[in-house]
N, C-alpha and C positions, 0 to 999 in steps of 0.2 A: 064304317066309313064316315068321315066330318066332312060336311059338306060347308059352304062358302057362309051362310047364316049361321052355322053352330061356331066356324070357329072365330067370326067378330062377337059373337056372344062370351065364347070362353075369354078368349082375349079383352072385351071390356072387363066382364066382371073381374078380373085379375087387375085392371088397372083401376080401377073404385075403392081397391083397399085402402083405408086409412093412413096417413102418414102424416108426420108432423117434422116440418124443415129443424133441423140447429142450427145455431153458430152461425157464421157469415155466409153462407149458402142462402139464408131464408133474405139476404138484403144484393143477393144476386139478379140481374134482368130478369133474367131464367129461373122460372120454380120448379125444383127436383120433384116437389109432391104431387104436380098435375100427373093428368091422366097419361100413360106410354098409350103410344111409343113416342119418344120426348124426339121427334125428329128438330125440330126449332132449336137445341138442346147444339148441335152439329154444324158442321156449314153444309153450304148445298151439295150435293153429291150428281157428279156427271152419270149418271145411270142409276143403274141398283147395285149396290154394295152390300156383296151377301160373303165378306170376306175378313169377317173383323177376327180369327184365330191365326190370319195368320199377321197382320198390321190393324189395332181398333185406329178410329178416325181420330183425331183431337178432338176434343169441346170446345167450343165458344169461350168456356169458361176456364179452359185450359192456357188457352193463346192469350188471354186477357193476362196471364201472373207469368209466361213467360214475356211476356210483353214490358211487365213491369220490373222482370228482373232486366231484361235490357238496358231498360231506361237506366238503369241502375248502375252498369255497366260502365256507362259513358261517361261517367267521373266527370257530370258534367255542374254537380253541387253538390253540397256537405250531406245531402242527404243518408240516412245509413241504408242496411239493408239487415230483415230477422231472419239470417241463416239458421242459427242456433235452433231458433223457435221453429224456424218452420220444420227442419231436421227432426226435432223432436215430436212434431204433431206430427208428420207423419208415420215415426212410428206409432207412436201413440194409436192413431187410428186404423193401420193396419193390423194391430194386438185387437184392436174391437172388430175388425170386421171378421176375424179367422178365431177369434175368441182365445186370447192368448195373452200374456200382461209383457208392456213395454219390455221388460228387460230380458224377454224372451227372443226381440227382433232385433236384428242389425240389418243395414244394406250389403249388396253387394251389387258385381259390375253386371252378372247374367241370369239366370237359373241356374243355366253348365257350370259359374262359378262358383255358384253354391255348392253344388254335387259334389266337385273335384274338393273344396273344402271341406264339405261332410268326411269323404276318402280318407284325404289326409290327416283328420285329426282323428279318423278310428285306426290308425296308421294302417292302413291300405293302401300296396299289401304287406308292407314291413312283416305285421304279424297275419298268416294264411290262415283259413278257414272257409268257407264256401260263401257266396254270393247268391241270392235269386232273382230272377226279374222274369221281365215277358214281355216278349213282341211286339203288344202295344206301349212299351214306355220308348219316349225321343229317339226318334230315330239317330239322333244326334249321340245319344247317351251309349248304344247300343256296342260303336267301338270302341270305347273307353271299357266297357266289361272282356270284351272280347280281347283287349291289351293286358289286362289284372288275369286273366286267365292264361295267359302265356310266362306270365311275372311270377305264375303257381298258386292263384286262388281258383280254388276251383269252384266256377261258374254256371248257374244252372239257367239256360232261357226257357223258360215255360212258351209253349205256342197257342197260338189263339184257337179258338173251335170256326166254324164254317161261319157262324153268325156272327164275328166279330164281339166273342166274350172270352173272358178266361175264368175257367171252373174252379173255386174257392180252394177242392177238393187234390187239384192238383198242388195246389201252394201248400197244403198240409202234408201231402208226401212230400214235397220238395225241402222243406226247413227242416233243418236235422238238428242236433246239441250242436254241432260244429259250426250254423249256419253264423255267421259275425252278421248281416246286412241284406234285407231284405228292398230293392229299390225298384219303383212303379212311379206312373204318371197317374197319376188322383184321376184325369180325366187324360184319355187315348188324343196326341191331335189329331192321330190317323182317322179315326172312327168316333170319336165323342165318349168309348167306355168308362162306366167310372166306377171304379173299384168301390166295393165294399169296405171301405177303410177299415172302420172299426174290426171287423172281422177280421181283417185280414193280420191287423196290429195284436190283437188278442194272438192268434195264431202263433205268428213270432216271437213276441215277447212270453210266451208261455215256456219256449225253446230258447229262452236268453240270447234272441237277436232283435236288434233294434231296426228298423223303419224310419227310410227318405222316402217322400212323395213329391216328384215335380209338380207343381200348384198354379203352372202358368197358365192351361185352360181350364181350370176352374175356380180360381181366388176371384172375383170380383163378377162370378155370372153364374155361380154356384155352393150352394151355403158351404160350409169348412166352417167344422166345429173342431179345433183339434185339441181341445182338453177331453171333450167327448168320445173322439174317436183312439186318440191315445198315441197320436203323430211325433215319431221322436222328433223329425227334421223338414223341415218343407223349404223351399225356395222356386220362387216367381219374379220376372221380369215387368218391365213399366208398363212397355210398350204393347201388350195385348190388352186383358182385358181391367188390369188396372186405367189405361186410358191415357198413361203419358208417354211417351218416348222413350229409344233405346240409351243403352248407357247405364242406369242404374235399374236397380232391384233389392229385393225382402227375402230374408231368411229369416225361419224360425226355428229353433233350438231349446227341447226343453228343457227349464232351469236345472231338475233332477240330476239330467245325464250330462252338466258340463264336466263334472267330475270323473267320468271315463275318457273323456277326450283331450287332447293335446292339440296344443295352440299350431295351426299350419303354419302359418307365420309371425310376424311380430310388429309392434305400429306403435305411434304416439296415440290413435284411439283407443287404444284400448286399455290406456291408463287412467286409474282415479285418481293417481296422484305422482306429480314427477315434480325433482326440488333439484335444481342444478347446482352443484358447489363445487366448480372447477371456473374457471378461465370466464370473467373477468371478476368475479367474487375476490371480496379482498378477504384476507384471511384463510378460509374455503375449507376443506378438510381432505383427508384421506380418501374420500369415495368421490369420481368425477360424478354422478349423478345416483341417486334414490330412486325408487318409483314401486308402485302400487298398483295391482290389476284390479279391474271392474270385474266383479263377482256376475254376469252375467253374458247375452250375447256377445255382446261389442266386446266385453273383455277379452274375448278369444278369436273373434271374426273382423271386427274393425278396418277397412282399407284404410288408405291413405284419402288425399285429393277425392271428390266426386261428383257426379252432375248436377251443380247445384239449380240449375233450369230446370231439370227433369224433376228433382224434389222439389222446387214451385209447381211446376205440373200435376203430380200426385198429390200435392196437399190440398188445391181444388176438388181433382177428380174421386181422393176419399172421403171426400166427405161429400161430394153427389153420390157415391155408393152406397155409404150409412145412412143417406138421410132415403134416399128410396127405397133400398132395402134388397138385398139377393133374392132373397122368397121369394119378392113379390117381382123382382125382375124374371126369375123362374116360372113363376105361374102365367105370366102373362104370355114369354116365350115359347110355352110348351106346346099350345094348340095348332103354332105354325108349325112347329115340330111335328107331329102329329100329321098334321095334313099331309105336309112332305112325304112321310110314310108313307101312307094312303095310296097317293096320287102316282109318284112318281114309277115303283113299280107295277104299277098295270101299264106305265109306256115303256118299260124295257130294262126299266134302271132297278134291281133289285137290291133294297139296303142291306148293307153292312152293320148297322147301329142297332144294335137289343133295342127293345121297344120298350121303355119307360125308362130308358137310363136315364134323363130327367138332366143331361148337360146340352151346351149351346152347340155342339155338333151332331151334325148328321151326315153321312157319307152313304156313297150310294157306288155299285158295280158301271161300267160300259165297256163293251168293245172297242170303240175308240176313240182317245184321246181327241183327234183330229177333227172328228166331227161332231164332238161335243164341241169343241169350239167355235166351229162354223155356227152352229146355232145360236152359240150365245154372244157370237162379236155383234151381228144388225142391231141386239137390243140393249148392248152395251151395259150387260150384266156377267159383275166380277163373281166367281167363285174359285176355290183352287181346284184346278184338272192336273191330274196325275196319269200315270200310265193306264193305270186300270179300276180305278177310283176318281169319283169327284166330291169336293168335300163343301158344306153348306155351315155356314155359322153365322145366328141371328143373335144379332144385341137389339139395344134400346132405343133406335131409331128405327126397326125394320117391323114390318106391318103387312096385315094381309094382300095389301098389292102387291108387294115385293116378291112374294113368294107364291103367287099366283102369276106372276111376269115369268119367270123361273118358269113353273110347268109349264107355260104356253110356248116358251119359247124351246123347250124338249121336246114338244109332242111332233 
């Protein structure tokens, strides 16, 4: 049992760790490197906000660079604005925070539109072969396999065990020679699980199937090593725990396997090189236009048009992630995690979450929906209530009140 002294102890020392600001971060109001929970970091919050998997807040430091792009906006002086650059740093720094080199990432509009992209350029299901996945990946994700299995790939859902795990042992019976794609959420939203990547990518690729991982609950509040772990494909959205808003998002694709894939679609991004010699060129020649693919991400994933506010957004908010660091946002988070455990099932709420899975969810059983609510409207604390689950997710503003508000208001 952690009691309320053990877990401000755990929780400082996790925030003592050293860390040294970069870049325009360190000339920010806000210093990334103080001690968490960086609540001052946020704006004020009408309650306790124990909800950041399923919407994280903006930063201070967020609203400041959409703010500027506004200003920007109003084409109200010759002023310019660094789309380019900023486009770039943030990939840039989303290859450092998931350990992956720039020409591994492009944007895209969702996670889901990563996926359905990954699909399509394994041509899925043009060419059939078996699928695996499991019950805890997006609930969202779930009838898109179940449609590819009607379309004649044959589809295998792995089910979870009582404790909200899924057994390594069953994915090695599951992947066959025939398996083409092997697809999981890195981190359950349902329950917080989070797969043994590595493991599970050695597995597959041992069986010449390649690995998607959803990365939207755990790229930016859970380390992701994927050169380490051996992640063919991942895609994450802004607006969790990246920290910006909906509308854009990150894929990664590694450089190896763009050579099995085929382009979903087609784009002016994803040319190195296009030379027009038709209409108004004088002279011009026999071919209306040339062009050149980029040997990497964008070469084959590149949208059109994109949120250029939301990548102002992210270019802040990654680089408050690299400069504080996932570790150490992890370690600091995990005692309230912990306690939660502890606490909540001796009042009735028995967890769902393996115990050291070591991601920013934790989910817990109730009877009913209904009057989990009642409890928690007077104190005007958000978490998600489900049918028969309620799910708890701590970032960098939430601290041992928070989560002692929360029990008090179950008991």
């Amino acid at each position: 049992m952690i009691n309320r002294r053990e877990l401000l102890a755990g929780s400082a020392a996790a925030a003592a760790l050293p860390f040294v600001a970069r870049g325009s971060m360190a000339q920010q109001a806000f210093d990334p490197t103080s001690a968490l929970p960086h609540k001052d970091a946020f704006f004020p919050f009408e309650g306790t906000y124990l909800n950041s998997a399923s919407q994280h807040p903006m930063s201070r430091m967020a609203r400041r660079a959409s703010d500027e792009y506004l200003d920007f906006k109003k084409f109200s002086s010759p002023a310019s604005y660094p789309f380019t650059e900023i486009r770039d740093r943030v990939r840039e720094n989303y290859a450092k925070l998931i350990n992956a080199t720039a020409d591994e990432i492009c944007f895209v509009q969702s996670t889901t539109v990563g996926e359905n992209l990954i699909l399509q350029a394994l041509d899925i299901p043009g060419t059939p072969g078996r699928i695996v996945t499991d019950e805890l990946h997006f609930v969202g994700s779930l009838p898109t396999y179940s449609e590819l299995a009607k379309r004649g790939m044959d589809v295998v859902t792995i089910r979870a065990a009582e404790d909200g795990s899924i057994d390594l042992e069953q994915y090695e019976q599951a992947i066959t020679d025939e398996t083409r794609l092997v697809a999981v959420s890195h981190v359950s939203m349902l329950n917080g699980y989070q797969h043994e990547l590595k493991s599970l990518c050695e597995l597959a690729h041992a069986k010449g199937a390649l690995v998607y991982a959803d990365t939207v609950q755990s790229v930016g509040n859970t380390p992701l090593d994927v050169q380490d772990c051996g992640v063919d494909f991942t895609s994450a959205a802004g607006y969790k725990w990246l920290m910006g808003d909906m509308g854009l998002g990150l894929m990664s694709v590694r450089k190896d396997r763009l050579g099995s894939l085929r382009r979903p679609w087609y784009g002016s991004g994803q040319l190195a090189r296009r030379e027009h010699f038709g209409f108004p060129n004088p002279g011009g020649s026999d071919q209306v236009t040339e062009y050149e693919y980029l040997d990497s991400a964008l070469g084959f994933f590149a949208m059109g048009t994109q949120s250029n506010i939301v990548a102002a957004e992210l270019d802040v908010s990654l680089e408050y992630l690299l400069t504080v660091g996932v570790e150490r946002i992890q370690a600091y988070r995990q005692p309230l995690i912990d306690y939660l455990q502890d606490e909540l099932p001796r009042l009735g709420y028995p967890t769902i979450t393996p115990r050291g899975t070591g991601s920013a969810i934790v989910s817990f059983r109730h009877d009913d929906a209904d009057a989990v609510r009642d409890r928690l409207r007077p104190h005007n604390i958000t978490i998600t209530v489900s049918d028969h689950y309620f799910r708890v997710a701590l970032s960098v503003f939430n601290d041992a009140n928070d989560v002692e508000r929360l029990v008090r208001a179950l008991t």
